[in-house]
TORNUVO-250771 format. One record per residue (C-alpha): residue in one letter; x, z, y. Coordinates in steps of 0.1 Angstrom, whole numbers, plus 5000, padded with zeros to 4 digits. Layout:
% TORNUVO-250771
aXZY
...
***
This chain:
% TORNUVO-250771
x020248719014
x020049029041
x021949269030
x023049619049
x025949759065
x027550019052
x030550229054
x033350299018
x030950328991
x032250618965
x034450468935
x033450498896
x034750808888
x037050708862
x041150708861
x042350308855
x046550288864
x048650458888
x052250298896
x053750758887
x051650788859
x051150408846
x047950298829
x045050508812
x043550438778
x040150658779
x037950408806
x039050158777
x038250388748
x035150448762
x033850118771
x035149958749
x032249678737
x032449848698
x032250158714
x029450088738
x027449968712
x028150298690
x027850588719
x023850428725
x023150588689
x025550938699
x023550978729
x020150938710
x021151178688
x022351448713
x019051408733
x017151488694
x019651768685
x017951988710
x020352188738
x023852088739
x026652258751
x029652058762
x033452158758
x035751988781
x039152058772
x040451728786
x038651688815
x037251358800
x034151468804
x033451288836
x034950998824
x031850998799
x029451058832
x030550798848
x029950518817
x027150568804
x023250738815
x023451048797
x020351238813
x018251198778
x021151468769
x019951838773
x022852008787
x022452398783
x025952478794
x029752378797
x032752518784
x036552458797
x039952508784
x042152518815
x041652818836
x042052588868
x038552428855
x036452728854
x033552698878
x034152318879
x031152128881
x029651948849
x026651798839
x025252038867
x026552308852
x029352548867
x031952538831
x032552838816
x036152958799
x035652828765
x035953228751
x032253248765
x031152988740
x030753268711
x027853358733
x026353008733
x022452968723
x022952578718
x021752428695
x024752178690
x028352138704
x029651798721
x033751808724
x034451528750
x037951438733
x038651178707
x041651338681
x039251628684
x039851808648
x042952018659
x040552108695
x038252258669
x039952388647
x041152588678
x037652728687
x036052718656
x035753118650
x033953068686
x031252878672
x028153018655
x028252938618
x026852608608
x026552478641
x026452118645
x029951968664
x030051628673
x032851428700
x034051118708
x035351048674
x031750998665
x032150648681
x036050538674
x037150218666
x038650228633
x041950238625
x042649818617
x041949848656
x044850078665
x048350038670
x049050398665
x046650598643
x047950928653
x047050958692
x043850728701
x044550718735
x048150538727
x047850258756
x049350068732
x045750078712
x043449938741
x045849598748
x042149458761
x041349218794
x039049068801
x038448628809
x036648418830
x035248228803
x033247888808
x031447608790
x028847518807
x027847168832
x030946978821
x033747248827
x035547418806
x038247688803
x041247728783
x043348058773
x046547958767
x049548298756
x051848368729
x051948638702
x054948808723
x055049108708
x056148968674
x059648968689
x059049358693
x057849458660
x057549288625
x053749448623
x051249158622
x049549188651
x045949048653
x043048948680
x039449038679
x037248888705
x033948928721
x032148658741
x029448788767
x026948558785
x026148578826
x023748858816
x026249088795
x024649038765
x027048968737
x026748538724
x029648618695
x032148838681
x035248718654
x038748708647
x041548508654
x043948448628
x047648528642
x051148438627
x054048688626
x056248468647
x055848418686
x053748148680
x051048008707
x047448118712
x044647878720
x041348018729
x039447688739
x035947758755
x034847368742
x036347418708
x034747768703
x031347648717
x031447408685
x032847648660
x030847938665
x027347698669
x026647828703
x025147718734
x026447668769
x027447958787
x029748158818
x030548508810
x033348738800
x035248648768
x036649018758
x039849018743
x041949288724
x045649228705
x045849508676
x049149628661
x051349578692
x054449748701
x056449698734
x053749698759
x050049738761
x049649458788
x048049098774
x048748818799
x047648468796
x047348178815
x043948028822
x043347668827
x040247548838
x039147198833
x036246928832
x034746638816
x035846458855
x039246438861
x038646578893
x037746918876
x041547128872
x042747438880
x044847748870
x045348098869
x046348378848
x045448718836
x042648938847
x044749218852
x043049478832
x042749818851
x039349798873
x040649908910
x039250048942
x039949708964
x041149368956
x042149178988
x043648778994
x040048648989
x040148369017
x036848279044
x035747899035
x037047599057
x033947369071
x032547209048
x033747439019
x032347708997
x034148018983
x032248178952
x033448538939
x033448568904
x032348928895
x033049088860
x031649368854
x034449558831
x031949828821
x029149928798
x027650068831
x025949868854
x027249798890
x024349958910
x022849718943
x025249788974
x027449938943
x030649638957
x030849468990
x033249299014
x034549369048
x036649139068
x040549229067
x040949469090
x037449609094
x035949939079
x032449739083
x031549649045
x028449409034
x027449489005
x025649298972
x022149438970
x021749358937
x022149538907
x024849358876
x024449458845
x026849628824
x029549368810
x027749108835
x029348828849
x027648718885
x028748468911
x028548608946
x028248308977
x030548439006
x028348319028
x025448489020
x027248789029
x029248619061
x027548289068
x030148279102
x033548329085
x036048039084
x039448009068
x042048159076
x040048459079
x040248689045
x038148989032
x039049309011
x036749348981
x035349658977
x035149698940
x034550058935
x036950028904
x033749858884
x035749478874
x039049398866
x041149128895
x038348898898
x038248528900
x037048328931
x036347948933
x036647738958
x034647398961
x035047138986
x032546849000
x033446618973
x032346908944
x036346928936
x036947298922
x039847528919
x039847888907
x042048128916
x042248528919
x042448828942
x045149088940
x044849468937
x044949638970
x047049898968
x045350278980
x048450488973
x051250368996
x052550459027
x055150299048
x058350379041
x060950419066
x063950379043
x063449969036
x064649899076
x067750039066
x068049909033
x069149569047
x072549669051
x073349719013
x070449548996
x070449229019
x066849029022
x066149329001
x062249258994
x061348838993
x057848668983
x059148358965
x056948008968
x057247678958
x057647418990
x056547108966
x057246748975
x057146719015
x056046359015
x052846448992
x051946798997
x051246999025
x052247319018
x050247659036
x050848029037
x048548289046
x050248689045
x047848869028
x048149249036
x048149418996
x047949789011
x045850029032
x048650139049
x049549779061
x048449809096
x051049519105
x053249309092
x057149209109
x058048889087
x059648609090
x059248279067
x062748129056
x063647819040
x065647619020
x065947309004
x066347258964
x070547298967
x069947648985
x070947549016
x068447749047
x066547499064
x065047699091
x064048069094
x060648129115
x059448419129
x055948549124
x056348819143
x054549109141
x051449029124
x048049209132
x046149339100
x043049219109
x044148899131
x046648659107
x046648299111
x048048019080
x051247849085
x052047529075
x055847459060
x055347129073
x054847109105
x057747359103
x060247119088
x058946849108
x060546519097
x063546559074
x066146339066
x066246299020
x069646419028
x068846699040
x065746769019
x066946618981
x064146568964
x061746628993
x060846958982
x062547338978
x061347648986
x060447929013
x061248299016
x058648559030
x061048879043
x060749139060
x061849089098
x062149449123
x063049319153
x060249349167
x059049659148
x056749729124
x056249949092
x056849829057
x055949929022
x057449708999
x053949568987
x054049229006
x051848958996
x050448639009
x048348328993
x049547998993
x047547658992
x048947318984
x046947008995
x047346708979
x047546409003
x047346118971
x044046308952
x042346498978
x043246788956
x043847148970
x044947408943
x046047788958
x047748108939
x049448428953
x052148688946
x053948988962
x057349048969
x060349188946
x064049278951
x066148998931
x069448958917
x071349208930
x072749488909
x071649788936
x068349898928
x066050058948
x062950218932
x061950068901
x063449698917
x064649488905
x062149508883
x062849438843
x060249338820
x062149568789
x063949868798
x065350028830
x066049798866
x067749638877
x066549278862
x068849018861
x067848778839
x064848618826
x062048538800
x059148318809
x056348158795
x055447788805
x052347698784
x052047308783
x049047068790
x047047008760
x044746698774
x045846348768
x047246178810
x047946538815
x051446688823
x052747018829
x054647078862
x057447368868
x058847498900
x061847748893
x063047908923
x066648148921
x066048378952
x068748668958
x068748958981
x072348958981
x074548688971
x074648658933
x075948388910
x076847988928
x074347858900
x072347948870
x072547828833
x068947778825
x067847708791
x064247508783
x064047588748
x060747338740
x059147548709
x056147448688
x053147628681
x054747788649
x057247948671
x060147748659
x062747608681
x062647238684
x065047168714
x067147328739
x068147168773
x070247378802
x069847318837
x071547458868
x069647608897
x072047658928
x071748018944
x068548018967
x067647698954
x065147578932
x064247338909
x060547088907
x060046918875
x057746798850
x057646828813
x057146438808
x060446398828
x062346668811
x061246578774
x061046238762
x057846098746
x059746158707
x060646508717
x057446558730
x056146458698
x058246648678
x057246928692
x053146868689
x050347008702
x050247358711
x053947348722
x055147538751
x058747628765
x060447948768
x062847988802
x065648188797
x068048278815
x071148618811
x072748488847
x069948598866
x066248658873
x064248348884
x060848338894
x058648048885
x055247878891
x053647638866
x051047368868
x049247038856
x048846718864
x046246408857
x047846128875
x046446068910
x043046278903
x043846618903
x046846918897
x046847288901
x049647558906
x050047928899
x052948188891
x054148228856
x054348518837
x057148698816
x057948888787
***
């Protein structure tokens, strides 16, 4: 494929999340797939109802724009309610103050606001009598959809994200999550889903029945394939929780899986706020391909040259020169776009805030896949001075937790992944300890390049251990912050990590930023806290559990600190079943800057296991401090996979 050179294409001009404001319900209100399918028929009857003019109160106007071709709609003028607005540009009109609307000649009035009655009601002695009015409530979803009927754009109405969804050639994919916001609310909370093919077009939409308890939720692309009758297929399953409370954010994990053993892999929510840049997408090694999975999140389609990538580092993008339709999924060859690039070189995707975090999978010369994702590149930081200093109350302050897993099986490989555009460097150093928190080594990076960053293997690091040193063979490494040789930081600091599996052949990767943990300073919004106000000391997470008969579930805990914090921690696996009912508790003690490796076959016996059933998974808990874990399956000596875990 040629494709051109070009320089930062212009984003979607829509308003997704923002770490001072948070995230925004109206891109989701209005592309919603219900929606989408409803504002087709609005817009043909705007383009019959003659001249329209448009009142803007909200500025969601260009929102509306941006979504959906509206040039069938005969615009005669524009109207505005905030004096800052007037002469704004809108539909190619220069708005108005709405007090000119009593001199309108339009034959119709469209308010771009949903809630729209009491915007009326304010203007409606400006209208001519008998007018026609119509807005967005013309295409809202009803009210069994919303969590709170009295403000639409409530985030906690849209709790929507999108999956890599797959049932096709003898792979398969699994959603595995738990009704979590039962233990905020008593409201029943329920799950409607909507299953697109490669093309966007929509295969199926239904309902999943939910519990009240925090019970597990199993969306199985093999199982649905036979329920719903349907064919084989790779697209976007579409998912949205209803009657939430807490939070408006609906994580998962996402196993992906085949009819060959060889075929495993992990990785977790989609993220669900479409963003400018994603970056961590890794260059091929020889012999490899890399395959980005785009999603198009939109009604819209993504025009040709409309996403690209550039190499980290450069402001030289490639672009895709073909169009994806809206709601689209499309697999894009890295090397059609860079047939040169190698590992460890990595690329920013330039996403133009058209697709949630996307996927990308990696195949190797035996056909072995794993999946993993990209991160969202941060547009809105800028170094900040203050976290130099910071080390003299706060410790490590910032630290990028990873799992080193067993020495004398897997090779373990970090590559620092600049997460920001104001990241033109990075001063780290990589840390380590073994499982009873004692420091191994510490290894300076130095001052790492933006556009020039090599991998680093833990092993050859460690060289040869002795177990004594090592118990267990495996522990954990520490990605901090290191100034003595300069450099900038913004607290965003991320890097990917692969794991190579000397028994299977097996390679599985996942990656992560950096947080302040377990000390009771905070700084910023850190340590962060899933519920409430920082700092966060003590943890909630989910460990969904293998499903497939020879498969097992791995766990790596990891108990960093940024300053010293308790000698251990009391850990409780509480093994739960599908219901959401308790069937066993066990507590185990992480030492401070330690970690712990394990497996769920180890932990539970084969009775317990069966106690619990299918569908079971395990809650982490822990009120002595806040651990960060990574989560994983096994099939004997054919395959595993790793990624971070989420909490709650």
């Amino acid at each position: 494929m040629t494709t051109p050179t070009v320089t930062r294409g212009i984003p979607l001009k829509i308003k997704t999340f923002n770490n001072t404001g948070g995230s925004s319900a109206l891109f989701k209100a209005l592309g919603h797939p219900l929606t989408a399918a409803r504002m087709k028929g609005l817009i043909k009857t705007l383009s019959s109802s003659g001249r329209i003019a448009v009142y803007d109160p909200l500025g969601h106007a260009q929102e509306w724009e941006a979504l959906y071709e509206l040039s069938s709609v005969k615009v005669a003028s524009a109207f505005v309610q905030n004096v800052a607005d007037i002469g704004r540009e809108l539909f190619g009109k220069n708005a108005q103050p709405v007090t000119a609307l009593k001199n309108t000649d339009a034959d119709a009035v469209f308010v771009s606001a949903f809630d729209a009655a009491r915007l009326v009601a304010q203007i409606r002695h400006l209208l001519p009598q008998g007018i026609r009015v119509y807005s967005f409530d013309d295409v809202r979803l009803a009210d069994e959809f919303l969590s709170n009927t009295r403000n639409y754009l409530d985030p906690l109405n849209f709790a929507t994200n999108f999956v890599f969804f797959r049932e096709e050639a003898g792979h398969h994919t699994r959603l595995v999550t738990a009704n979590y916001w039962a233990g905020y609310s008593p409201k029943t909370v329920g799950l409607w889903c909507c299953l697109f093919d490669k093309d966007g077009k929509t295969l199926a939409q239904w309902n999943e029945n939910l519990q009240k308890s925090v019970h597990t939720i199993t969306l199985d692309s093999r199982e649905i394939k036979q329920r719903l009758k349907l064919g084989d297929f790779t697209g976007s399953l579409f998912v949205h929780f209803t009657g939430i409370a807490g939070h408006d954010v609906a994580k998962y994990a996402l196993d992906t899986y085949g009819d060959d053993d060889a075929v495993l892999s992990c990785t977790h929510d989609a993220n669900p706020w479409p963003a400018d840049l994603y970056a961590g997408l890794p260059a091929p090694k020889e012999g490899h391909q890399v395959l980005l999975w785009v999603q198009n999140s939109h009604p819209c389609p993504i025009p040709a040259n409309g996403l690209g990538l550039s190499y980290m580092g450069s402001d030289d993008v490639v672009t895709y020169d073909q169009p994806i339709p809206g709601f689209a999924t499309c697999a894009i060859d890295v090397a059609d776009l860079f047939p040169q690039a190698r590992w460890p070189q990595q690329f920013e995707v330039h996403a133009g805030r058209y697709f949630v975090r996307p996927r990308y999978e990696v195949i190797d010369a035996k056909n072995r896949r794993l999946i993993a994702h990209t991160n969202v590149e941060r547009t809105d930081l800028k170094s900040d001075p203050a976290i130099k200093e910071l080390s003299k109350v706060m410790g490590k302050v910032y630290i990028l937790p990873m799992p080193v897993l067993p020495v004398n099986r897997w090779q373990t490989i970090v590559l620092p992944t600049p997460m920001s555009t104001a990241q033109k460097n990075l001063p780290l150093t990589l840390m380590i300890y073994n499982s009873k928190g004692k420091q191994m080594g510490a290894h300076s990076l130095g001052l790492l390049d933006r556009a020039n960053i090599k991998d680093y293997n833990i092993n050859h690091i460690l060289g040869k251990r002795a177990e004594s040193d090592f118990p267990g063979g495996f522990g954990h490494a520490e990605l901090i912050y290191d100034f003595s040789q300069g450099g900038e930081a913004d607290g965003w600091l991320h890097a990917l990590m692969r794991y190579e599996d000397a028994a299977s052949g097996h390679n599985t990767e996942t990656s992560f930023g950096s947080h302040i943990f377990n000390t009771v300073m905070v700084y910023k919004n850190e340590p962060q806290s899933y519920a409430g106000k920082p700092p966060g000391l003590t943890t909630r997470l989910f460990l969904r559990l293998g499903r497939d008969e020879g498969t097992d579930t791995l766990c790596h805990l990891i108990y960093p600190a940024s300053t010293p914090w308790h000698a251990q921690s009391t850990t409780e696996l509480i093994l739960t079943n599908s219901k959401g009912e308790e069937v066993l508790k066990k507590t185990v003690h992480i030492a401070c800057s330690g970690s712990l490796f394990w497996s769920y076959h180890e932990m539970f016996g084969k009775e317990e296991r069966q106690r619990a059933g299918r569908d079971a998974y395990i809650i982490i808990r822990d009120t002595t401090c806040r651990l960060f874990g990574y989560h994983g399956l096994m099939k004997g000596e054919k395959s595993f996979c790793l990624d971070h875990m989420f909490g709650f």
